[in-house]
C-alpha positions in Angstrom: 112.7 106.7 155.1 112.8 103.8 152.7 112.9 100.0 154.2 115.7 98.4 153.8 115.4 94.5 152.9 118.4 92.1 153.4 116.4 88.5 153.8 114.2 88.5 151.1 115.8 88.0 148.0 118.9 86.2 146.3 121.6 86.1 143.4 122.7 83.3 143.2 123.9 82.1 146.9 123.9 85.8 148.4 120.9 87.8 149.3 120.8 91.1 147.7 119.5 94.2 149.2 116.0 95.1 148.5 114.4 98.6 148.7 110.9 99.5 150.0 107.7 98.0 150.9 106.4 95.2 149.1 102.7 96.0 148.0 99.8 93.7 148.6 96.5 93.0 147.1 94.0 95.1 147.6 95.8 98.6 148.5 95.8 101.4 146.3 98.7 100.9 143.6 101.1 103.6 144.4 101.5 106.4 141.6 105.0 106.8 140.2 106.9 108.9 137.5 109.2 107.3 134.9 110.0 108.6 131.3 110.1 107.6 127.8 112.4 108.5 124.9 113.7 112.3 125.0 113.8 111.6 128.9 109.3 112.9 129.0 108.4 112.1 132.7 105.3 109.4 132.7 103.0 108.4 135.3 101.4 105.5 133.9 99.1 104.9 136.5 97.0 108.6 135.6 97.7 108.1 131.7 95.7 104.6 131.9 93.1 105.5 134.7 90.2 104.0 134.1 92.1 100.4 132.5 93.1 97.4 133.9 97.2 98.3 133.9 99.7 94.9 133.7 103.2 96.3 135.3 106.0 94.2 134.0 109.2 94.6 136.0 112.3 93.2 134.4 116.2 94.1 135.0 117.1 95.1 131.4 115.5 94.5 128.1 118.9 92.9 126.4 119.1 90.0 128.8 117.8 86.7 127.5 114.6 86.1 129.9 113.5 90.1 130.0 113.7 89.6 126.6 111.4 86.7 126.3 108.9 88.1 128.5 108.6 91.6 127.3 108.2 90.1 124.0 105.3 87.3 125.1 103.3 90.1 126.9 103.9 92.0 123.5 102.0 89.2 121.8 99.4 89.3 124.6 98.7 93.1 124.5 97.9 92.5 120.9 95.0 90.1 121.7 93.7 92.0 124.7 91.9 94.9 123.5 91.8 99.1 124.3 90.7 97.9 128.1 94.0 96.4 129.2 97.4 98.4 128.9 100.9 96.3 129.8 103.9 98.3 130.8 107.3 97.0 130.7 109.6 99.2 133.3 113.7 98.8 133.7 116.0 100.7 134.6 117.3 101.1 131.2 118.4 104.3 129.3 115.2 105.2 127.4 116.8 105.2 124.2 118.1 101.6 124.7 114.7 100.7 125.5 113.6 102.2 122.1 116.1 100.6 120.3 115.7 96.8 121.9 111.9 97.8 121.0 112.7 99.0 117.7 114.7 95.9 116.9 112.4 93.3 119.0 109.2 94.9 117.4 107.6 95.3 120.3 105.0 98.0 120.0 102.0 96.8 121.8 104.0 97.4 125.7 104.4 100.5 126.7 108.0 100.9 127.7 109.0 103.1 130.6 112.2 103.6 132.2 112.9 104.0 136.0 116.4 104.9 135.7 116.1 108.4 137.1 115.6 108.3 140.5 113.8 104.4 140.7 110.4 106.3 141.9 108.4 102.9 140.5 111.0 100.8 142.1 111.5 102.3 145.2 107.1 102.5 145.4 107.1 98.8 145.0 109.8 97.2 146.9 111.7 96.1 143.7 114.9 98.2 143.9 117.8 95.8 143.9 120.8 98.3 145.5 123.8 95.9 144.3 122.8 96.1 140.9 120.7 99.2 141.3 118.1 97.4 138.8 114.5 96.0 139.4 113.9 92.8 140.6 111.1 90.4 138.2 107.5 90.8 139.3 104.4 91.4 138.0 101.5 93.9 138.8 97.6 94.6 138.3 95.8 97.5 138.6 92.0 97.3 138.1 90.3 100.3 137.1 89.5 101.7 140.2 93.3 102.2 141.6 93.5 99.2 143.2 96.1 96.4 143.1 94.5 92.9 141.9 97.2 91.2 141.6 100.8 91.0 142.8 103.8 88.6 142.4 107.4 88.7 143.1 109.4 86.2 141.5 112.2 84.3 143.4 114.9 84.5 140.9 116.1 86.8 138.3 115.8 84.0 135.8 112.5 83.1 136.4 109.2 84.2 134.1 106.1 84.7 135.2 103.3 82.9 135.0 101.6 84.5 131.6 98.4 82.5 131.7 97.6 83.5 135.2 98.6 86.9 134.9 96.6 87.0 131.7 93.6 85.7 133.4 93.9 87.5 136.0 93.7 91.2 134.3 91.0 89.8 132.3 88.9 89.2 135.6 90.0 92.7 136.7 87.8 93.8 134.0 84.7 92.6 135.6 
């Protein structure tokens, strides 16, 4: 049964409704299936086993601030190296996603879409039910399985941190 979360989180003066379990440090990072243009499933946690894995979650790529951040961690992945991977996941039609990527030139993020059935969003307690979109927050998996880092931003509008997260998968490497 999936926890249901009415306390936690706001739009603007309202809390929105929150689905699943937030994840913690330290516990395995839960496996889940999204897909890519032509609607392939992915499971990015088995396609980069074995790499420190960056999980971006962002509402939609055409809004100003999902924008700006898929687009800085695009920068990033290009300075990172083969050892690091950084996925972007929305609930976006994939062939929006390839056209905002297409247009953006972002081709260093992977870009994966949990519109489907919100497996990703549902696994990491970033399913806003209003809006039936992710909330912002910001994952690391080090190379054994296991979450490094995790952050849940407290408004849509809000970026993360890049520096720390940046440092932070580095030191996952270790």
């Amino acid at each position: 049964m999936t926890t249901i979360r009415t306390d936690v989180f706001k739009i603007g003066d309202n809390f929105a409704t929150l689905l699943g379990d937030e994840v913690k440090v330290g516990q395995a990072a839960p496996e889940f299936t999204s897909v890519i243009f032509g609607w392939k499933s992915v499971n990015p946690i088995q396609e980069s086993k074995g790499k420190v894995i960056i999980l971006s979650a962002v509402p939609s790529l055409d809004t100003e601030v999902c924008d700006r951040e898929t687009r800085r961690f695009n920068e990033e992945a290009s300075r990172l190296g083969d050892d690091i991977i950084i996925y972007t996941i929305s609930t976006d039609f994939p062939m929006a996603q390839q056209r905002w990527c297409g247009a953006a030139g972002v081709d260093k993020v992977k870009v994966v879409s949990d519109v489907l059935e919100t497996d990703f969003g549902l696994k990491y307690g970033v399913v806003i039910k209003e809006r039936r979109y992710l909330r912002r927050s910001v994952f690391i998996v080090g190379r054994d399985g296991n979450l490094t880092y995790v952050t849940y931003l407290p408004s849509l509008g809000q970026e993360p941190n890049y520096e720390e997260v940046i440092n932070a998968a580095k030191d996952a490497l270790k």
